[in-house]
Phi, psi and omega in degrees: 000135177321150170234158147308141178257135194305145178345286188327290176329318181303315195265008163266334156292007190248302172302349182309180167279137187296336218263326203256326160095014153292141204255124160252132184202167164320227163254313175286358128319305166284309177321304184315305184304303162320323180271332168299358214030050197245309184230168157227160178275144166229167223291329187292133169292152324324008192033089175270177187240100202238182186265120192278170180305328168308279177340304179292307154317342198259314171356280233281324199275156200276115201305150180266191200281019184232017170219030184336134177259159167279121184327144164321176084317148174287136188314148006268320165263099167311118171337123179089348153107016180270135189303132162228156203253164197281128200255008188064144199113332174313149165329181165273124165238119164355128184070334203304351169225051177229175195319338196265309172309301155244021140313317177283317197278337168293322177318281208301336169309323195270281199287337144298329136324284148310348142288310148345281184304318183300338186246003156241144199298294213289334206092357189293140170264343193306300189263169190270137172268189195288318210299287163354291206303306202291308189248051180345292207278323182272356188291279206288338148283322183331308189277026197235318177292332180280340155293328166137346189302111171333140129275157222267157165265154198309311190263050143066044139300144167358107171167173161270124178259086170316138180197137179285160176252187167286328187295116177326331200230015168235176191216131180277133157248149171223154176198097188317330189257143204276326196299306175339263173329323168308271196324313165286351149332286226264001185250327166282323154303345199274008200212020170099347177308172158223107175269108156242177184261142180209163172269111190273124196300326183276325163250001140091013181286149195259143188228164185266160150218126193228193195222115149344117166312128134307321214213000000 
């Protein structure tokens, strides 16, 4: 069972990566999180350190008064450099497509896997985990980014745009080329989404609406 964590703790959970539940901390900061079940080391170098399915609870749960958390940041980049993935539309940011950029969107991609295998009894990677399930709009650009997919520029140029709906448990994708938008079909399904295609009655633009799979 998980133990609670000391202040000092709180705020290296507090600090992770939004997207991946990666930890930066000394070395006896994290071994502490470890022996708490707050974190694990993975098996692979670099042996990074990520945040267990607790962790992503205590994150998550609202901080007592000697560890106030910090507002989320706004997509795309967060301040201090915390990963957010471009859900499109966003400003331009300096780099944002160059080796380092995607160096970050393969990590969180790699380490959202990995919450996937972790938080399911089989190890299964097929379906979006709760964490996904929580975060719709930033689950599914990941996965649109991490395939290779553009995202749109501020002024609505080519590219994909995530944008939340009234439904609780969907997301809108748009992408002005049609061929485009198929393609971000077939890359959220292929990755556990369940996608259909639709018509916007007013403007007559064709849009994805998609879901996390259950089953």
């Amino acid at each position: 069972m998980a133990l609670s964590p000391t202040a000092a703790q709180r705020r290296v959970i507090d600090a992770a990566d939004a997207v991946t539940g990666r930890l930066k901390g000394t070395q006896a900061q994290l071994a502490a999180l470890v022996r708490r079940g707050l974190a694990f080391r993975h098996p692979r170098p670099p042996h990074d350190h990520f945040l267990t399915p607790a962790g992503h609870r205590i994150r998550e749960s609202p901080a007592g008064p000697e560890t106030p958390k910090t507002p989320e940041p706004p997509a795309p980049v967060a301040a201090g450099g915390v990963f957010a993935a471009r859900v499109g539309g966003e400003e331009a940011v300096p780099g944002d497509a160059g080796p380092a950029r995607l160096r970050e969107v393969r990590s969180a991609w790699q380490g959202l896997l990995e919450l996937r295998r972790m938080t399911r009894s089989d190890g299964s990677t097929e379906r979006p985990c709760g964490w996904e399930r929580a975060h719709l709009v930033r689950a599914a650009a990941l996965a649109l980014e991490a395939a290779g997919h553009r995202p749109a520029g501020p002024d609505g140029d080519d590219g994909y745009r995530v944008r939340a709906t009234p439904q609780p448990d969907a997301v809108a994708v748009y992408e002005p080329d049609g061929a485009a938008l198929r393609d971000c079909a077939a890359t959220l399904e292929r990755v556990g989404w369940q996608v259909g295609e639709h018509t916007e009655p007013r403007t007559r633009a064709r849009y994805l609406l998609a879901s996390p799979r259950k089953v």
